[in-house]
C-alpha positions as a Markdown table, in Angstrom:
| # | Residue | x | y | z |
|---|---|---|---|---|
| 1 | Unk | 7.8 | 5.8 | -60.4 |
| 2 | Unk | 6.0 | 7.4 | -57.0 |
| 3 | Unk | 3.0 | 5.8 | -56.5 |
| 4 | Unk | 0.1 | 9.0 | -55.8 |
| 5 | Unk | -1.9 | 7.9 | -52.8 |
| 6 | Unk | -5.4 | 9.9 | -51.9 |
| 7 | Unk | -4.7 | 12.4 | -49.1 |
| 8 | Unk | -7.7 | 11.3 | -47.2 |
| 9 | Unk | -9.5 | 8.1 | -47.9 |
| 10 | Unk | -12.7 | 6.5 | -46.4 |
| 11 | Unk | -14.4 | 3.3 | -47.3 |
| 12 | Unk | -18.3 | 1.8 | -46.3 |
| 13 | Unk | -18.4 | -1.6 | -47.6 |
| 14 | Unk | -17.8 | -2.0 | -51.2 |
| 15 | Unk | -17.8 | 2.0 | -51.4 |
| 16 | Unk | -15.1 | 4.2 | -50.6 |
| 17 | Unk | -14.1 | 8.3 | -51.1 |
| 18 | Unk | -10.5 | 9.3 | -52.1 |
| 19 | Unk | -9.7 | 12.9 | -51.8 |
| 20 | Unk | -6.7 | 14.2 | -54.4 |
| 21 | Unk | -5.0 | 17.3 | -54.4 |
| 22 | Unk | -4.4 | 18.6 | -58.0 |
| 23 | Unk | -2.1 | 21.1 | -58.6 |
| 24 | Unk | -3.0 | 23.7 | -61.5 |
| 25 | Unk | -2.3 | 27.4 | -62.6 |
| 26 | Unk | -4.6 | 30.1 | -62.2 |
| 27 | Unk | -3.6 | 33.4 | -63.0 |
| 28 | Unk | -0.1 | 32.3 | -63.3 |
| 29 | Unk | -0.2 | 31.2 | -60.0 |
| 30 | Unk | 0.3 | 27.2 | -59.0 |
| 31 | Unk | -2.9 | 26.5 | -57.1 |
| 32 | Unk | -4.2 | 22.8 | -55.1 |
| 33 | Unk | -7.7 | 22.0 | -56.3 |
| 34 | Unk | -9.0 | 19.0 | -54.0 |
| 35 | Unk | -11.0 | 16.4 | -56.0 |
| 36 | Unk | -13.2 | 13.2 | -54.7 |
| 37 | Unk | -13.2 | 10.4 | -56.4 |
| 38 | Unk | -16.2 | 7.7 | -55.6 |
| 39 | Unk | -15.9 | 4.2 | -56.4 |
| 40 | Unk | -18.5 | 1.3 | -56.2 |
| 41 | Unk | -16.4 | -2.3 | -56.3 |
| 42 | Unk | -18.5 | -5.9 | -56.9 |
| 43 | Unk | -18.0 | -9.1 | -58.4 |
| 44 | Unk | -19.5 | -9.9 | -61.8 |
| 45 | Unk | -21.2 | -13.2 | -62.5 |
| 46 | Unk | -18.0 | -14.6 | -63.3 |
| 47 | Unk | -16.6 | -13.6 | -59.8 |
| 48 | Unk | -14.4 | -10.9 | -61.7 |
| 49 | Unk | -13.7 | -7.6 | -59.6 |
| 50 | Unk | -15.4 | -4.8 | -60.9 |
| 51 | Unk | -15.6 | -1.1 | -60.5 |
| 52 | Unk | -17.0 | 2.3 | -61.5 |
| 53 | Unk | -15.7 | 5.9 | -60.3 |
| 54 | Unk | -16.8 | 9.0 | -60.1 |
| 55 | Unk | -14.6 | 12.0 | -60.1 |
| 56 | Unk | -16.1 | 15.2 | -58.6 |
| 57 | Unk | -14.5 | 18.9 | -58.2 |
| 58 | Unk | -14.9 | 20.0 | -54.3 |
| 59 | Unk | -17.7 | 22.3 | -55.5 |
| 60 | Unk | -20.1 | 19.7 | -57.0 |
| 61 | Unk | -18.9 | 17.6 | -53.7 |
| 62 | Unk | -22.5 | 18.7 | -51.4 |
| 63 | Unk | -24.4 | 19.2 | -54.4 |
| 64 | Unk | -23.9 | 15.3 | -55.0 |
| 65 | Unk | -24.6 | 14.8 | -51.5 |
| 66 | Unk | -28.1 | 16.8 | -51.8 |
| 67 | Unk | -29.3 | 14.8 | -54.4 |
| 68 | Unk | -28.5 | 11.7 | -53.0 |
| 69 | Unk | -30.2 | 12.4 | -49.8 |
| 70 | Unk | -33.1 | 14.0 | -51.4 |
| 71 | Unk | -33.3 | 10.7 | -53.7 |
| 72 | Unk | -32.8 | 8.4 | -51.0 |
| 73 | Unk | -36.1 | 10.0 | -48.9 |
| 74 | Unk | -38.5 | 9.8 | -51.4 |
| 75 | Unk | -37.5 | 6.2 | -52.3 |
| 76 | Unk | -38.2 | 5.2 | -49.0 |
| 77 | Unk | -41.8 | 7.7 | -49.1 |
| 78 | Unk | -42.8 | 5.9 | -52.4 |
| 79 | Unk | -41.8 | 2.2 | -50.9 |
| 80 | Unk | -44.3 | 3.8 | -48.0 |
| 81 | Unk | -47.1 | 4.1 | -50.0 |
């Protein structure tokens, strides 16, 4: 069994981005859709590994990264006031 391995892959701390290519058909034509998959790791109470992922389509990729930003800047506006 081939083990599938994220074409590009970048990590901050205890989050990382994995980009996939999936192949599909579109109008009978074999197409490569790129995905992102986010992933948050930490350690429960019990010291188990955990995780949680995310898995985005390319298109909803800066979307995600608008809302972030907005939501980051007025958290730090309303720990301001």
């Amino acid at each position: 069994m081939e083990i599938i391995k994220p074409k590009i892959k970048v990590r901050y701390g205890n989050i990382s981005a994995s980009v996939w290519d999936n192949e599909r058909v579109v109008n009978g034509q074999k197409v490569i859709i790129e995905s992102v998959s986010l992933q948050k790791v930490w350690k429960d109470k019990r010291d188990n590994f955990q995780n949680s992922t995310i898995n985005l389509d390319k298109k909803d990729f800066m979307k995600v990264i608008m809302c972030l930003q907005e939501t980051y800047m007025k958290m730090n506006m309303e720990s301001k006031s």
